[in-house]
C-alpha atoms as one frame of an Amber mdcrd trajectory, in Angstrom:
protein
  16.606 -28.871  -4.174  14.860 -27.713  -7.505  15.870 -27.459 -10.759  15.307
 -23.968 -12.698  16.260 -22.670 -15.806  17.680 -19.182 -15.820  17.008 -18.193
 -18.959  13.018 -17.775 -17.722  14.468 -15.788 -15.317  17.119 -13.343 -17.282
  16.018 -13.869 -21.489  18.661 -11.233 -22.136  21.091 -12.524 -21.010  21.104
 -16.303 -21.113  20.028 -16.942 -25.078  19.878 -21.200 -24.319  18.512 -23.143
 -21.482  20.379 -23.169 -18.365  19.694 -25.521 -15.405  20.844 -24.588 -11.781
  19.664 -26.264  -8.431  18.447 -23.838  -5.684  17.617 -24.591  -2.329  13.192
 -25.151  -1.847  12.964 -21.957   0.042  14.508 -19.853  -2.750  12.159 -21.370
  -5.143   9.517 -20.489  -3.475  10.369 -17.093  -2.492  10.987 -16.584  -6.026
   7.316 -18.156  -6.727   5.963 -15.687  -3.826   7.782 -13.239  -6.486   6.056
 -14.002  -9.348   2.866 -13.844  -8.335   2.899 -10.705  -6.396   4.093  -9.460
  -9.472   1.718 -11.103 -11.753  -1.218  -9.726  -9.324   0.375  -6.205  -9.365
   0.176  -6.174 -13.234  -3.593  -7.356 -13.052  -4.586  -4.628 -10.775  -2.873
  -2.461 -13.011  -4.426  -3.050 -16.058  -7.778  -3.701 -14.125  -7.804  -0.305
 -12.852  -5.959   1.855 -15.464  -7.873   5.062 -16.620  -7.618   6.787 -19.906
  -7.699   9.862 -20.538  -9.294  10.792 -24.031  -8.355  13.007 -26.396 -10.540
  15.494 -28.790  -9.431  13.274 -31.867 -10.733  10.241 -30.382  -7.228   9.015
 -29.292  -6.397   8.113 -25.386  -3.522   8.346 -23.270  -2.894   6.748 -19.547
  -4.242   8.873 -16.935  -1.842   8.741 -15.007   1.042   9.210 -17.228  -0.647
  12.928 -17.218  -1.141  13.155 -13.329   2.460  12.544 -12.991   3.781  15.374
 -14.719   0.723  17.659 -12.796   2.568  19.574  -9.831   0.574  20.671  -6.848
  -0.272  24.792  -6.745   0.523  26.468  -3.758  -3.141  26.532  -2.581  -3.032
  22.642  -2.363   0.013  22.647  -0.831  -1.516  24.054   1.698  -4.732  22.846
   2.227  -2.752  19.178   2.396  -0.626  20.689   5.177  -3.806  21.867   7.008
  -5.491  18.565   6.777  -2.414  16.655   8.203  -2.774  19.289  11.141  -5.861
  18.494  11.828  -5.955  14.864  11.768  -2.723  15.305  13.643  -4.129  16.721
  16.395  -7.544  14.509  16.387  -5.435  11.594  17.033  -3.950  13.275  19.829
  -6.926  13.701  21.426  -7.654   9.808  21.553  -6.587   7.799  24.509  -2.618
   6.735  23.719  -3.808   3.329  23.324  -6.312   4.088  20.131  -3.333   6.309
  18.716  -0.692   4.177  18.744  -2.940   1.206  16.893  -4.186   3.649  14.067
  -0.870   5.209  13.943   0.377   1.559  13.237  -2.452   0.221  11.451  -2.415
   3.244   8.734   0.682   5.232   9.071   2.779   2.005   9.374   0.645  -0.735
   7.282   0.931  -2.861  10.039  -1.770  -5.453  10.068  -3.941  -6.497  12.559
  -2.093  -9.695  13.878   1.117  -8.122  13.925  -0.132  -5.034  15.984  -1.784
  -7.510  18.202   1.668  -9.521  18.352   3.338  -6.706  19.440   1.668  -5.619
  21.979   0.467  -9.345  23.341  -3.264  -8.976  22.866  -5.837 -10.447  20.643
  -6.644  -9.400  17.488 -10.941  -8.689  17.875  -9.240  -6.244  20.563  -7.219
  -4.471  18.145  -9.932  -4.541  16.068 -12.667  -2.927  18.225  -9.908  -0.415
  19.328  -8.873   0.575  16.525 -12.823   1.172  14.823 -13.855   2.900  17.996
 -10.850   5.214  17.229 -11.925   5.860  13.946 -15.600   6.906  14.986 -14.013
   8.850  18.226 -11.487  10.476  15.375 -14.625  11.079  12.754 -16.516  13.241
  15.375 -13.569  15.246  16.256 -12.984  16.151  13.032 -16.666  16.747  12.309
 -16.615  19.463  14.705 -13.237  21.054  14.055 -14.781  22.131  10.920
């Protein structure tokens, strides 16, 4: 059991220390918590883009991607895209589709796909990148 003090935890709404024992696997999923979160915010502030004004000021990128909506034209050039790559990955063996379909559509890693279907991972691996090359020259020529 380990101690931990709730008011780290909620500051609004416990204004003193208080102390309550939770189980070791609760403390460190909450740990586990923390610093996904704590590596989140770095590759946040890492990566963030401004956008800068005529006047010299800057606002957040992506604060003005958000409110952009798609036009029509995009609309549809994203719906013609998924088409094709739809229909490239149909065109690999069932094997190669179902392991990119997991790997990228399902963000399933590599062990886990390999798991599932009881075979190594360097197999899963080499499947999956010939798939991708098999997939790059079908789209190639589709175009």
């Amino acid at each position: 059991m380990t101690k931990i003090n709730l008011r780290i935890y909620y500051p609004d709404y416990y204004r003193q220390d208080y102390f309550i024992e939770v189980s070791d696997d609760v403390f460190e999923a909450m740990k586990k918590a923390d610093r996904q979160e704590a590596a989140y915010n770095e590759r946040v502030r890492y990566h963030k883009a401004y956008y800068y004004l005529t006047d010299g000021s800057y606002i957040e990128f992506n604060a003005i991607n958000v409110m952009a909506v798609p036009t029509p034209d995009k609309i549809y050039e994203i719906k013609v895209a998924k088409e094709q790559l739809y229909s490239a990955i149909y065109e690999l063996s069932e094997k190669q589709a179902r392991r990119i379909y997991a790997r990228y559509f399902l963000n399933m890693n590599l062990k886990s796909i390999a798991e599932t279907e009881g075979i190594s991972v360097p197999t899963v691996h080499e499947s999956i990148s010939l798939g991708l090359h098999r997939l790059k020259k079908i789209l190639k020529t589709s175009r």
